[in-house]
KOLDORO-359822 format. One line per 4 residues: their letters; for each residue x, y, z of C-alpha. Coordinates in nm, 2 decimals, padded with zeros to 4 digits. Each point is the difference from the previous one (the first is absolute). Layout:
// KOLDORO-359822
a) X Y Z | ...
END
This chain:
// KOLDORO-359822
xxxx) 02.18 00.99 -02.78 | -00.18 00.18 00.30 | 00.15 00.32 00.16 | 00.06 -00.08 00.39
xxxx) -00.26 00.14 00.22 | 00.05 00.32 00.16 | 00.07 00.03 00.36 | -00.40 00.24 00.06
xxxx) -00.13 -00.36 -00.23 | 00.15 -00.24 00.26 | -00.19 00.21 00.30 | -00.29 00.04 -00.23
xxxx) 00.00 -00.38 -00.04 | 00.08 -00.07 00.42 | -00.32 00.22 00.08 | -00.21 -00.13 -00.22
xxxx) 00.12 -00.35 00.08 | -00.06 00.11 00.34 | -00.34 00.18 00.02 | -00.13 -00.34 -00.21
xxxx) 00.08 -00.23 00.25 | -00.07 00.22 00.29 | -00.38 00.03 -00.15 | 00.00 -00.37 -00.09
xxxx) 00.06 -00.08 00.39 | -00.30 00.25 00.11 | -00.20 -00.19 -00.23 | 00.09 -00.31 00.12
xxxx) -00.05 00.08 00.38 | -00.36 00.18 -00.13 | -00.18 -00.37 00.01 | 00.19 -00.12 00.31
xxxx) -00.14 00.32 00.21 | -00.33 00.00 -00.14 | -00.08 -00.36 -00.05 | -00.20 -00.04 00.33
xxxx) -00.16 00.32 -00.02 | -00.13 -00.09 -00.36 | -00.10 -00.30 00.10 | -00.23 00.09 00.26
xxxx) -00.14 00.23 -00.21 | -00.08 -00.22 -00.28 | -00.12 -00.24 00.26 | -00.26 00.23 00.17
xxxx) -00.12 00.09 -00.38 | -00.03 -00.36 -00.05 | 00.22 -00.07 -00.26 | 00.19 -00.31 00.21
xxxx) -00.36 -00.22 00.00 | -00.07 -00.22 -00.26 | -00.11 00.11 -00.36 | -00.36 -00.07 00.07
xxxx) 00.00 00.19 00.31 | 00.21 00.31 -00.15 | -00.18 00.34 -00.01 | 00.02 00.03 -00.40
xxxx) -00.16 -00.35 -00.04 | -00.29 00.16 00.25 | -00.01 00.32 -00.15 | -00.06 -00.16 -00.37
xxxx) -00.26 -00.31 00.18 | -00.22 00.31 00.20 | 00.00 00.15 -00.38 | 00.15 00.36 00.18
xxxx) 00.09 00.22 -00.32 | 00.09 00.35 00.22 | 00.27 00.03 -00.10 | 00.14 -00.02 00.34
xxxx) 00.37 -00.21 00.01 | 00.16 -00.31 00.21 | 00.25 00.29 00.10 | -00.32 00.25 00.14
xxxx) -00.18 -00.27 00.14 | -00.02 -00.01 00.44 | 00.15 -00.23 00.17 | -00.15 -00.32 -00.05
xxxx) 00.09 -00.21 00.32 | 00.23 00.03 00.30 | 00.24 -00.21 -00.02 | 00.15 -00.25 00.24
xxxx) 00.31 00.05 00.15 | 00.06 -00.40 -00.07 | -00.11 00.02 -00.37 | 00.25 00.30 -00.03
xxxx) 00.28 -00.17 00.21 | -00.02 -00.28 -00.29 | -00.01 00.25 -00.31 | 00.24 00.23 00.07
xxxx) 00.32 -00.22 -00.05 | -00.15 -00.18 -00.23 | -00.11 00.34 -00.22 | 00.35 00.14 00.09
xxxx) 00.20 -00.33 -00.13 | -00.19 00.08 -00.33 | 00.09 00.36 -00.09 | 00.31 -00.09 00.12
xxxx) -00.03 -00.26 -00.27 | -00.10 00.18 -00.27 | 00.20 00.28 00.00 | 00.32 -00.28 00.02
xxxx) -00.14 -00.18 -00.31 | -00.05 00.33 -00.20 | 00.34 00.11 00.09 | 00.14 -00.34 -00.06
xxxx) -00.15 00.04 -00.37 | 00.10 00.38 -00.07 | 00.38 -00.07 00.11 | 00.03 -00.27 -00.25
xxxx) -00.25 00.25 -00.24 | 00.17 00.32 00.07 | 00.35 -00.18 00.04 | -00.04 -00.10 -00.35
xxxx) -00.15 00.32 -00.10 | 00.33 00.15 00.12 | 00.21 -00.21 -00.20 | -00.14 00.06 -00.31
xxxx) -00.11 00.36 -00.02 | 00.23 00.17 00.26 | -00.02 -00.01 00.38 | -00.14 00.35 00.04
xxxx) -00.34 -00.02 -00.22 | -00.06 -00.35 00.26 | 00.11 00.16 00.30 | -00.27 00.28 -00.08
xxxx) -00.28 -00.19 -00.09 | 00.00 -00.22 00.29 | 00.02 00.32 00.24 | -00.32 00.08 -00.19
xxxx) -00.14 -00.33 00.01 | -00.01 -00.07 00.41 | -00.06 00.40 00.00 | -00.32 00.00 -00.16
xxxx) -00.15 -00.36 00.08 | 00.10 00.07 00.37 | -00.22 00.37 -00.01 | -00.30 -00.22 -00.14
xxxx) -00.05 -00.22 00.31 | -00.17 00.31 00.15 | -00.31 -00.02 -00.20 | -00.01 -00.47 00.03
xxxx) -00.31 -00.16 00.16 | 00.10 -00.33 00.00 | 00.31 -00.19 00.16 | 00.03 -00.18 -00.34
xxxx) 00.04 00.39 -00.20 | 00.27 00.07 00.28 | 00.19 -00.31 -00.09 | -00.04 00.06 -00.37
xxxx) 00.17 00.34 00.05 | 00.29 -00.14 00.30 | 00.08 -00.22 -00.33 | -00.01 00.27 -00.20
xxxx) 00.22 00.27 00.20 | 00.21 -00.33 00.07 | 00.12 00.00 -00.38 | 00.17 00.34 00.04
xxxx) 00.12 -00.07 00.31 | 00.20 -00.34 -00.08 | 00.06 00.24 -00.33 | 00.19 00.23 00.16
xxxx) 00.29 -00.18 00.18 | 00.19 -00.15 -00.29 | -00.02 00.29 -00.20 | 00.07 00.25 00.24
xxxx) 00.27 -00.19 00.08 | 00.17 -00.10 -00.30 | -00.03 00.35 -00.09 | 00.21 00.14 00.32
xxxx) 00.19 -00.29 00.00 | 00.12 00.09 -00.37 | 00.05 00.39 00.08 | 00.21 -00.02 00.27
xxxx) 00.34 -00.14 00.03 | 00.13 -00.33 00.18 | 00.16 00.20 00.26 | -00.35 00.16 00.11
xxxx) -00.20 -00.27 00.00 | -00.01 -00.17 00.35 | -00.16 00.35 00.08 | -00.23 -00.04 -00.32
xxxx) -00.11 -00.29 00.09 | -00.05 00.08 00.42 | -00.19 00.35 -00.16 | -00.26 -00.18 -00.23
xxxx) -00.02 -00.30 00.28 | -00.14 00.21 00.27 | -00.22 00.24 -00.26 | -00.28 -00.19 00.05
xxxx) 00.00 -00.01 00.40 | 00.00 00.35 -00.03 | -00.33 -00.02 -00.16 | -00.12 -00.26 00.28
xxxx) 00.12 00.27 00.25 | -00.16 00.25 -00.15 | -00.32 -00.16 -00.03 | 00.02 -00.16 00.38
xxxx) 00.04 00.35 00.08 | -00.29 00.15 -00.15 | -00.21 -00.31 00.13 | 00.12 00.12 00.36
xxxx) -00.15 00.27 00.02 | -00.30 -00.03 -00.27 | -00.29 -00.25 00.17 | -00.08 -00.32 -00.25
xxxx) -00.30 -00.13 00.06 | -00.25 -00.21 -00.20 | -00.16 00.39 -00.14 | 00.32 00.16 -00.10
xxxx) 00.24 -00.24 -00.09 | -00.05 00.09 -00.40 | 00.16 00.30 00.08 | 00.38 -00.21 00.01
xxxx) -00.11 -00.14 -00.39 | 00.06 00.38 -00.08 | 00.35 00.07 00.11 | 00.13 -00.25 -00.24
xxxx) -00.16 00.28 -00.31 | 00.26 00.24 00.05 | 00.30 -00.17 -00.11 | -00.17 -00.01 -00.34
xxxx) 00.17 00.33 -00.06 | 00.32 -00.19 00.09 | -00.01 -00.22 -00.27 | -00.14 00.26 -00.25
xxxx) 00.41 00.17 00.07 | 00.15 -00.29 -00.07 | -00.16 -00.05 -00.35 | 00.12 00.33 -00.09
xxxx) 00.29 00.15 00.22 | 00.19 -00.31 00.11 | 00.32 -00.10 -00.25 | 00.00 -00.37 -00.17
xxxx) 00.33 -00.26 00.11 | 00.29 00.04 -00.19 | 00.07 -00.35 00.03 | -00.35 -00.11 -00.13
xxxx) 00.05 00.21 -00.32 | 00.29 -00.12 -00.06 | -00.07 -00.36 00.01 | -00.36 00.01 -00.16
xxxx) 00.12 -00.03 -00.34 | 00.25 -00.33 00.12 | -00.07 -00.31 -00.13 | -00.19 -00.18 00.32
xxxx) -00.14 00.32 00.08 | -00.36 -00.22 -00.10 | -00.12 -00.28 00.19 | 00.07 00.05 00.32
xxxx) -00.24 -00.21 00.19 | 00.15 -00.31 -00.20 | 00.33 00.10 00.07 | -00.04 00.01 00.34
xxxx) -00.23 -00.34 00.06 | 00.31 -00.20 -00.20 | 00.36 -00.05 00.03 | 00.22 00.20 00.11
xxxx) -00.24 00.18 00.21 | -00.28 -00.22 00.13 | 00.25 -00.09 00.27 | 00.03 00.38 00.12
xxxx) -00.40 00.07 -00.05 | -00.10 -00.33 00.21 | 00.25 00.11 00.25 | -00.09 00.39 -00.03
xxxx) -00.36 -00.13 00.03 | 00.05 -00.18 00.36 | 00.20 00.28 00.16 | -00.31 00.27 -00.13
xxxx) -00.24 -00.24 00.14 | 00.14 -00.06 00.37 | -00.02 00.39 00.08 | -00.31 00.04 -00.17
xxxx) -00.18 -00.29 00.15 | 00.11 00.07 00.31 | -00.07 00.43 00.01 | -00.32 -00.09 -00.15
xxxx) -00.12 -00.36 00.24 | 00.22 00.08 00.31 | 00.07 00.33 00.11 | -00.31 00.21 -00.19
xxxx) -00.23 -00.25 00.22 | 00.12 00.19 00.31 | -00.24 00.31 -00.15 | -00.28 -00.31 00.00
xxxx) 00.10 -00.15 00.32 | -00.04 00.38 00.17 | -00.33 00.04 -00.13 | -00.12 -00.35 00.11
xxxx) 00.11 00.10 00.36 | -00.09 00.37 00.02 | -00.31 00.00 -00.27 | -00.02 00.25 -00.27
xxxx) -00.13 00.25 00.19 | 00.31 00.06 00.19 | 00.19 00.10 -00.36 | 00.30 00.17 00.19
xxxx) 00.13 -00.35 00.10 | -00.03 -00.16 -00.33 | 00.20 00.31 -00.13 | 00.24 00.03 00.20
xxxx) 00.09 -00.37 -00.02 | 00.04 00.09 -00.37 | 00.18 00.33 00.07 | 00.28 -00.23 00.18
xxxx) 00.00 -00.19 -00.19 | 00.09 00.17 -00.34 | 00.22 00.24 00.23 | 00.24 -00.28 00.05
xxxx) -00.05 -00.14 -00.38 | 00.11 00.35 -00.12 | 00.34 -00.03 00.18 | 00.03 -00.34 -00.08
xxxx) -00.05 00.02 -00.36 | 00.22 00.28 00.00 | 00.33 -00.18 00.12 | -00.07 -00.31 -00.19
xxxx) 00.19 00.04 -00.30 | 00.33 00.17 00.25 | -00.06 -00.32 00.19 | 00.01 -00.21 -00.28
xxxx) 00.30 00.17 -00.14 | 00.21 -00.05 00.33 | -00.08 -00.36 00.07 | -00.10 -00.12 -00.35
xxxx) -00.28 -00.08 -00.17 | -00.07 -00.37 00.15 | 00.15 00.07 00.35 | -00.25 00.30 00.02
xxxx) -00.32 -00.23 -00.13 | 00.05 -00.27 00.22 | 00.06 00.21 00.35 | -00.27 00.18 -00.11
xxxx) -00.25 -00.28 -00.06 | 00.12 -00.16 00.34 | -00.07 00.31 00.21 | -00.31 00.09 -00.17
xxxx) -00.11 -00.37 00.08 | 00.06 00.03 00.35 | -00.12 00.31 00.10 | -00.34 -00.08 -00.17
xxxx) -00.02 -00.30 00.14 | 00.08 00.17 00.36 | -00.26 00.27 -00.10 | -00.31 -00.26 -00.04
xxxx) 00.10 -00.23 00.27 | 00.04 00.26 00.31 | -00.08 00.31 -00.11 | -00.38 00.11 -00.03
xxxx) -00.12 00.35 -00.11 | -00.14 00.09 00.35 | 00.37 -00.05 00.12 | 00.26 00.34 00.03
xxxx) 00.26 -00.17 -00.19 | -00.21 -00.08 -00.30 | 00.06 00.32 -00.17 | 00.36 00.01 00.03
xxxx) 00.04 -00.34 -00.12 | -00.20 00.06 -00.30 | 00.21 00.29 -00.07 | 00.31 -00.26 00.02
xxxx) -00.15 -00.24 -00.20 | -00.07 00.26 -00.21 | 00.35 00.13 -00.02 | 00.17 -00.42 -00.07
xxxx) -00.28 -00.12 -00.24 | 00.03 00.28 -00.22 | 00.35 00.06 -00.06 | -00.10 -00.26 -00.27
xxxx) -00.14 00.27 -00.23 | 00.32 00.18 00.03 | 00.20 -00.31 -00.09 | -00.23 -00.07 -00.30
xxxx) 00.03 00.31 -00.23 | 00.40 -00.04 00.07 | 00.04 -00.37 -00.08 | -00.28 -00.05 -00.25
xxxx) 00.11 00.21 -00.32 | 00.32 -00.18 00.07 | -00.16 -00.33 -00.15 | -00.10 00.11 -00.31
xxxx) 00.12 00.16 -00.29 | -00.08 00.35 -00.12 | -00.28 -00.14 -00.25 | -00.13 -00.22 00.22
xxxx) 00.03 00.24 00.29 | -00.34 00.16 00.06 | -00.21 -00.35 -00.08 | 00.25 -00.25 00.22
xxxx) -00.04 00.26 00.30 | -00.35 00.05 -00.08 | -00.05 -00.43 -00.01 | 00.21 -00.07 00.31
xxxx) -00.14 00.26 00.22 | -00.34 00.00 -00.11 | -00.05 -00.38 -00.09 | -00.01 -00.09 00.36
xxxx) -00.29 00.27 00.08 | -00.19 -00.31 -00.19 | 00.13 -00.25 00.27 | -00.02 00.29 00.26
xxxx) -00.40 00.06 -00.09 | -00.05 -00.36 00.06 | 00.17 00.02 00.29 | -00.17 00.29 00.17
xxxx) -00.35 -00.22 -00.04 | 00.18 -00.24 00.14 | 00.05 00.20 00.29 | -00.32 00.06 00.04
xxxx) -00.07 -00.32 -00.03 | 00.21 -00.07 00.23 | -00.18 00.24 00.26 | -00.34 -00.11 -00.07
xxxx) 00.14 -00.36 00.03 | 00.16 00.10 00.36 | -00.32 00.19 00.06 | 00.12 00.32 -00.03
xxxx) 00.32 -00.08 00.22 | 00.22 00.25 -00.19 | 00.28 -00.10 00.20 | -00.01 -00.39 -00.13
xxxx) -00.03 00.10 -00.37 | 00.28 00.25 00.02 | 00.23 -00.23 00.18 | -00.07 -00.26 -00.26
xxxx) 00.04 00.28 -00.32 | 00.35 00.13 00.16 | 00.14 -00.36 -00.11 | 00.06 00.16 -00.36
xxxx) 00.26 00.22 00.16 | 00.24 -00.32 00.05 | -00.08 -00.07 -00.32 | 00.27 00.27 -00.11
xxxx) 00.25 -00.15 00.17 | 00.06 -00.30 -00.25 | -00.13 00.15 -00.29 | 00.27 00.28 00.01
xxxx) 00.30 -00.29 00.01 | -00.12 -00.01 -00.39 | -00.01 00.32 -00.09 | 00.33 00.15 -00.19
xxxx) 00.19 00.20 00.15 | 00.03 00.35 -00.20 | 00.22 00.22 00.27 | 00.24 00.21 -00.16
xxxx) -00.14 -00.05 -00.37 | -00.15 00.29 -00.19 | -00.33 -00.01 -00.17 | 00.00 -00.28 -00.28
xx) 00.07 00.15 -00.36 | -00.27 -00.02 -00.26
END
């Protein structure tokens, strides 16, 4: 039998929590801001042409043996303002894409991971892991290293969520946790904030956008705490040694509890699809309008942005909790749904509303990630926990990579009308509205037993 946590290991366990998540959303914003930037960069170096034409496959056909690197080379071309009007969504849709698929795979890895050998050693290696792999984009030379190491960082990152929050959700008490949940929902638009912020006032441009890669390094010293100072789940120890403890994946994709993971799997995927093809484009669409060079719009479409996403995540799980579960889902997918759709149909970034209304959509579309950490651990029990969070919020990031391309698909297909492709993308926001009707409803029940 495990002793109860103290009341300094439950505030231990909230920070850390906390900090995680708040670092995983700075690294997910990191791509979004620098994106263009990058791409420009590796498309005046020449590293968006054709293998033949690319400056290693002329470096090695001239027979140059200087020494002198693709990274110290001039600039090898100008480059068009069409050519770059094409790549950047294109090149943004696939670090988008990347980092989704890797987080995708580390929740499921690191979900896993915190099931069988304690939420606390998973939460701290995946801090580690998008720490590290996000500091070693500074030194890439090619768009393919860059999305090598967005997958990379992406595996900590889709780590973190359902061990960080199994692990609060297990130290703190039923009574506490529609603020648990609102806390560790809008953690990581504090780290979009944060980052928007710097990116304000800091010019990116295609010669100093490596400098962003860097920020994400610090919070290596984060996850180095965790390992050592930050106390293990009572409830995990205790139920480790339960018969059913092993096998969680099967458990959990067979009855009783395939119903709750396909259904925990469709509610991840409607927020995440839609943050990641809908609302994140208006960063894109600001660009397309302004142009890189003017980086004070782009960021401070993303600074309202995550502004209204950190008070919407925040009262998600009080929302939930007054309304219920489905009631809260549903008005939220409707309102989200609308007010995107009103975004990209009248709205335009040149306009003076445009920034307030991203706030607001913002503030609707995110009060998902509030709703999720509350209603999620519900579904499973406390074996299962970590891995059927981990499978139905992260699973969709699979669907939601594909349908980030398919954005910019969608744009390249509408010939760069972002306005078409994100009208057409909101759709998945109504999608909710069905889907929830499914979903059990957990209001009033207390996390399941082991």
């Amino acid at each position: 039998m495990s002793s109860p946590m103290t009341t300094g290991g439950r505030y231990t366990v909230l920070a850390a929590a906390f900090l995680g998540w708040m670092f995983a959303g700075l690294q997910m914003n990191l791509t979004r801001l620098s994106a263009g930037s990058a791409t420009e960069d590796f498309a005046r170096r020449g590293w968006l042409m054709t293998a033949s034409e690319r400056p290693w496959h002329n470096l090695l056909a001239r027979g140059d043996t200087d020494g002198t690197s693709a990274a110290q080379t001039p600039r090898f071309q100008e480059v068009s303002p069409t050519f770059l009007k094409q790549q950047r969504p294109r090149w943004a849709a696939r670090f988008d894409s990347a980092l989704l698929v890797g987080a995708a795979t580390g929740g499921l890895l690191f979900g896993w991971l915190g099931d069988r050998l304690g939420r606390v050693r998973a939460m701290g290696t995946s801090i580690l892991c998008y720490s590290l792999f996000s500091g070693a984009g500074y030194v890439v030379i090619t768009p393919e290293q860059l999305l090598v190491l967005r997958f990379l960082a992406g595996l900590g990152i889709g780590g973190m969520w359902p061990t960080g929050v199994s692990l609060a959700a297990e130290a703190w008490s039923d009574v506490s946790r529609p603020m648990l949940a609102g806390l560790l929902g809008t953690a990581a638009n504090v780290g979009i904030v944060l980052l928007s912020v710097v990116a304000y006032f800091v010019p990116l441009t295609p010669d100093s956008w490596r400098w962003m890669m860097l920020l994400g390094f610090p919070s290596a010293l984060l996850g180095l705490w965790v390992l050592g100072m930050v106390p293990e789940s009572p409830a995990w120890l205790a139920a480790r040694h339960q018969p059913g403890h092993r096998g969680t994946l099967t458990a959990l994709l067979t009855p009783p509890l395939l119903g709750r993971t396909l259904i925990g799997i469709g509610l991840g995927t409607v927020p995440m699809l839609g943050g990641w093809g809908v609302t994140a484009w208006f960063i894109n669409w600001t660009q397309a309008v302004h142009g890189v060079s003017d980086y004070r719009s782009a960021a401070m479409t993303s600074l309202m942005r995550g502004a209204g996403a950190t008070l919407g995540s925040l009262f998600g799980g009080y929302f939930a909790t007054l309304v219920g579960r489905r009631t809260a889902y549903f008005f939220i997918s409707l309102i989200s749904f609308s007010l995107s759709e009103f975004v990209y149909l009248r709205l335009d970034p040149t306009m003076s509303l445009f920034p307030s209304f991203v706030f607001l959509v913002g503030l609707i579309s995110t009060t998902f990630f509030g709703w999720l950490p509350l209603y999620l651990p519900e579904l499973f029990p406390t074996h299962a926990r970590a891995t059927g969070s981990g499978i139905s919020f992260n699973f969709g990031r699979y669907l939601t990579a594909a349908g980030v391309l398919g954005t910019g698909a969608l744009t390249a297909y509408f010939h760069e009308d972002y306005r078409l492709a994100g009208s057409v993308m909101s759709l998945i926001y109504a999608l909710g509205m069905p889907l929830i009707l499914f979903a059990p409803d957990t209001r009033g029940s207390k996390l399941a037993a082991p």
